[in-house]
N, C-alpha and C positions, 0 to 999 in steps of 0.2 A: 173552363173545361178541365175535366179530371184528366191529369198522366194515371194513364194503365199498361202494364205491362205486356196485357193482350194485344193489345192495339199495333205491335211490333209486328211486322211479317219478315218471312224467312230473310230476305236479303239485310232489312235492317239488324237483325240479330247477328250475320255476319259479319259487318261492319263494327257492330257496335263487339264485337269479339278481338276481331283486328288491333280496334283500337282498346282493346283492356289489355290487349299483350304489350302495346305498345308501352301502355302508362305503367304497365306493371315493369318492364326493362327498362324504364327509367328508374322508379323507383331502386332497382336494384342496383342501377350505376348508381346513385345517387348514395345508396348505402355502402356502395363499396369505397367511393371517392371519399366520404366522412369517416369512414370505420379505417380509413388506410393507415399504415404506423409512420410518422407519431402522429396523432388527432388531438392530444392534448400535453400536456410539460408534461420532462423528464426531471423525474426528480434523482439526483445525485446525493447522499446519505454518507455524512462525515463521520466515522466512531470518534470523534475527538471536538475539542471547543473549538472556539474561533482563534483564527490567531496562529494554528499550527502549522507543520508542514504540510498536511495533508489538505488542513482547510485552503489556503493560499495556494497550493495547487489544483485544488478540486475548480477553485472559482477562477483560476485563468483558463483551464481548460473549458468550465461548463460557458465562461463568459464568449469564447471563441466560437464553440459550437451554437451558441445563441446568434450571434452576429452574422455567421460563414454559412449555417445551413437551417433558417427559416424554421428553426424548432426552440422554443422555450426551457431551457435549460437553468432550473433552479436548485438551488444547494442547502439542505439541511442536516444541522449539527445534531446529533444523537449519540453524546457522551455520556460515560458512564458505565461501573461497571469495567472496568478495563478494556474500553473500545466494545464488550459484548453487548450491550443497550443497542445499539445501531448498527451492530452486525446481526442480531436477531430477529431486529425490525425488517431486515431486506431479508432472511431466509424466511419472512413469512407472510412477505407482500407478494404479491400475485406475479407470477412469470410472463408479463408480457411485455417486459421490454422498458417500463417505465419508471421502473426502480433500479439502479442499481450504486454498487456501493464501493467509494475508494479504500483499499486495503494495502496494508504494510506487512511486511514480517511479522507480528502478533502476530495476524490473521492464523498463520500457517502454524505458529511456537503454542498460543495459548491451550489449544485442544490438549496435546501430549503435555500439556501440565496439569491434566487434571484428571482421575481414575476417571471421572463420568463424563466425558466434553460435552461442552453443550453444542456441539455442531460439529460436523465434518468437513474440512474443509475444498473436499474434493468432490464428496456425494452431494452435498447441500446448495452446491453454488456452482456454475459453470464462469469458466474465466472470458471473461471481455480483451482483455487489453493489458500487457504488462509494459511500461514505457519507459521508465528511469529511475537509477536509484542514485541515493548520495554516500559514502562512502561515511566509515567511522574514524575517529585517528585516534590513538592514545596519546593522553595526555598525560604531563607528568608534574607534580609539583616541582617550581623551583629550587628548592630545597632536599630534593632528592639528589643523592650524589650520582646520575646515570643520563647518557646523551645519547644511546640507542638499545635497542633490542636487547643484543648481545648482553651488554651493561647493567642491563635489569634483571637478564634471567642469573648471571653472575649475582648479582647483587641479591637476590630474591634469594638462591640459593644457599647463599652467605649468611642468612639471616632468616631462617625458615619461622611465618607467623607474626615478623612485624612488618609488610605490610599490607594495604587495605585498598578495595579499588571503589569505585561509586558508582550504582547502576540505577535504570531507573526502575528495579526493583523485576517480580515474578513473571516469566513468559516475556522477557522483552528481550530485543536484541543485542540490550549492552551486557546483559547478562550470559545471554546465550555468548555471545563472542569470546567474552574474559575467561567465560567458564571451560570453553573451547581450546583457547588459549593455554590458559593454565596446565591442563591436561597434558596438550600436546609436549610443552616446552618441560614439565614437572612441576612448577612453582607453589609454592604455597602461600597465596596475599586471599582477607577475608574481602565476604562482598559486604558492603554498606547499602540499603536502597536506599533512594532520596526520592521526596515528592515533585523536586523542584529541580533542573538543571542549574537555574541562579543561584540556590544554595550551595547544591556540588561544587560549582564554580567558583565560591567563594572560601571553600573550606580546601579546593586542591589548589589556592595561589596562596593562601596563609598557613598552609602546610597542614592543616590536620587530615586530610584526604590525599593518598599516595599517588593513585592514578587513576584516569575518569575515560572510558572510550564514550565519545559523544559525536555526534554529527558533526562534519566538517566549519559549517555555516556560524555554527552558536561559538566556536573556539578558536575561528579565524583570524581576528582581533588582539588577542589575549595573547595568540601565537606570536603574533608580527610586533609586538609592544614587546616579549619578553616576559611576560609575566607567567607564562606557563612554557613548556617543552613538549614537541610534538615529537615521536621516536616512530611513530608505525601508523600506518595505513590499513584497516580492515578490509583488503578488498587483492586482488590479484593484478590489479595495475594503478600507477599514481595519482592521487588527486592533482585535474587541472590548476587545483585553486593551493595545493603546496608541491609542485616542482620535485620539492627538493627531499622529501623528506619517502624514504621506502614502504613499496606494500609491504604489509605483511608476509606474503609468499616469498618476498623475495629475501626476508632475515630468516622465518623460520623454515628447515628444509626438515620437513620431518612425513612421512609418508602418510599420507591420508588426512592431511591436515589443508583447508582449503576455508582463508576468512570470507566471510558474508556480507557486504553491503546491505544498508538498507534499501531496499529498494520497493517500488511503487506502483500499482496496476488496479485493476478494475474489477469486481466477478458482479452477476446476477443471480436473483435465484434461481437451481435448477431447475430445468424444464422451458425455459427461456427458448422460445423459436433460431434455428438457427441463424436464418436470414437478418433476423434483427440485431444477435451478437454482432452478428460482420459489418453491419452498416452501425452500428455505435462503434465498433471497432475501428473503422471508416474514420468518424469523424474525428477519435481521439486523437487517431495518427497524424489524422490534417491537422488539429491542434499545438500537438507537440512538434512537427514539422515547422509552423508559420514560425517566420524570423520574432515577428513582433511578440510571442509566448515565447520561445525560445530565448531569446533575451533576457525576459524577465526572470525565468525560472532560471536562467544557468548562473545568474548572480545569486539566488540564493543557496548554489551549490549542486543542483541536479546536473545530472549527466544523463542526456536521453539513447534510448536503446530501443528496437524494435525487438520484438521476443513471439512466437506464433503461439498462437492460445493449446496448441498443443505440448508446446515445452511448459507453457506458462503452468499446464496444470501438471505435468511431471515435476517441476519446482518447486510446484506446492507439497505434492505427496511426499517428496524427497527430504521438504524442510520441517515437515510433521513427522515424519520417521525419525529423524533425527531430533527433535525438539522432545519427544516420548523419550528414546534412549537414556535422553540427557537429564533429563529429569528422574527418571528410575535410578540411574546411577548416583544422582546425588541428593536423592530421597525426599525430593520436594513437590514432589505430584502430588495433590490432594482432592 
């Protein structure tokens, strides 16, 4: 027997209406419950290789958030380029939440180094989460005759042009800082870039390299052996991990002079839903909070801090203003 449509009379056609609303608001819970955020991995986007500070941070956090809140949290390196390969990869992935990308001080320094930047760091990318930085210390060859602050800007002064500090070269934070430095206090010591912190390191314990400001972690060793001198602190209160040795703030008193940490946070591409910021923002805090991440990362020198994503993006504008300046005055924006 043929189905014909005729064959329906009014009441069947009611029914059979009923139920098309029915299956139709299923179908739409069904698309809302699959389409919900996240429905598929978060990918986290390193500008650097494997191995660094940010990679090894990135994947204690992303591993956390994988484990504590039932979303897939995978980490990929996109070096190159001085961190801009995978900072322009995420200002051009799509704003919904499932890109976003660990950033450091570059993030903020590299634009105002250069007449054209290639991104904004405040229009381009909405901030997620800013949560801990490691501080810098300077470092001093053995063989330099000076055991604090004072001693060096004395000494520096004594001797304007010999000598020389190691950075790791344009737009980065060992630069910005010495350069910073220098200014404030008068000195005159040239910059050396290095590709490599193990070379720097080997050239400021055999004397040919004067002073190295380097993350706390990589010269903590070298500290406690003797084989280098630690005199300052980049940052406005002491590293946990040297006691004994002064911020910065507290040898140099000069007004308007305020050293930088490095420090560590989160952005997405702009345009990014709010709601979904706050619940990534969410889980990072849970992350850095849990003892068992917390542990880990505070041995290799972080100190975690809670920052609201609205200072976190006045930080940024503040540290690009500043990074532009700095560069114009010493003629190296290109």
């Amino acid at each position: 027997m043929l189905f014909r449509f005729n064959d329906f009379k009014p009441k069947n056609s009611l029914l059979t209406l009923f139920l098309g609303c029915i299956f139709l608001w299923m179908g739409s819970l069904s698309w809302a419950q699959t389409g919900a955020y996240p429905n598929k991995p978060i990918k986290i986007i390193v500008p650097y290789s494997a191995g660094t500070g940010s990679d090894v941070i990135a994947r204690a956090i992303a591993q956390h958030m994988t484990e504590k809140n039932q979303v897939q949290v995978i980490v990929e390196n996109r070096d190159g380029g001085g961190s801009l390969i995978g900072t322009m990869a995420t200002a051009r992935a799509p704003a919904d939440g499932f890109t976003i990308l660990i950033v450091a001080n570059p993030f903020a320094i590299v634009p105002g180094h250069n007449l054209t930047p290639p991104y904004d760091p405040v229009k381009d990318f909405v901030p997620v989460a800013k949560f801990g930085i490691i501080p810098l210390v300077l470092a001093v060859s053995p063989s330099l005759p000076v055991n604090n602050v004072k001693e060096l800007i004395a000494y520096a002064k004594a001797n304007p042009g010999k000598l020389n500090y190691g950075s790791s070269g344009a737009g980065t934070i060992s630069q910005q800082e010495m350069e910073v430095f220098k200014q404030a206090v008068g000195i005159d010591v040239m910059e050396i870039p290095y590709k490599s912190t193990a070379q720097a390191m080997t050239d400021l314990i055999g004397g040919q390299l004067s002073l190295f400001p380097v993350v706390v972690p990589l010269v903590l060793q070298h500290i406690k052996s003797g084989r280098v001198k630690a005199i300052g602190v980049f940052d406005t209160k002491r590293s946990p991990l040297l006691h004994d040795i002064p911020a910065m703030s507290e040898e140099v008193k000069v007004s308007g002079y305020e050293p930088t940490p490095v420090w560590y946070g989160f952005v997405a591409p702009a345009g990014t839903p709010k709601e979904i910021v706050q619940t990534i923002n969410g889980w990072v805090q849970g992350a850095v909070q849990n003892a068992e991440v917390k542990n880990r990362l505070t041995a290799t020198g972080v100190q975690f801090m809670e920052t609201s994503n609205e200072q976190f993006q006045i930080d940024l504008k503040l540290e690009s203003i500043k990074a532009a300046a700095l560069a114009k005055k010493l003629g190296i924006a290109k």
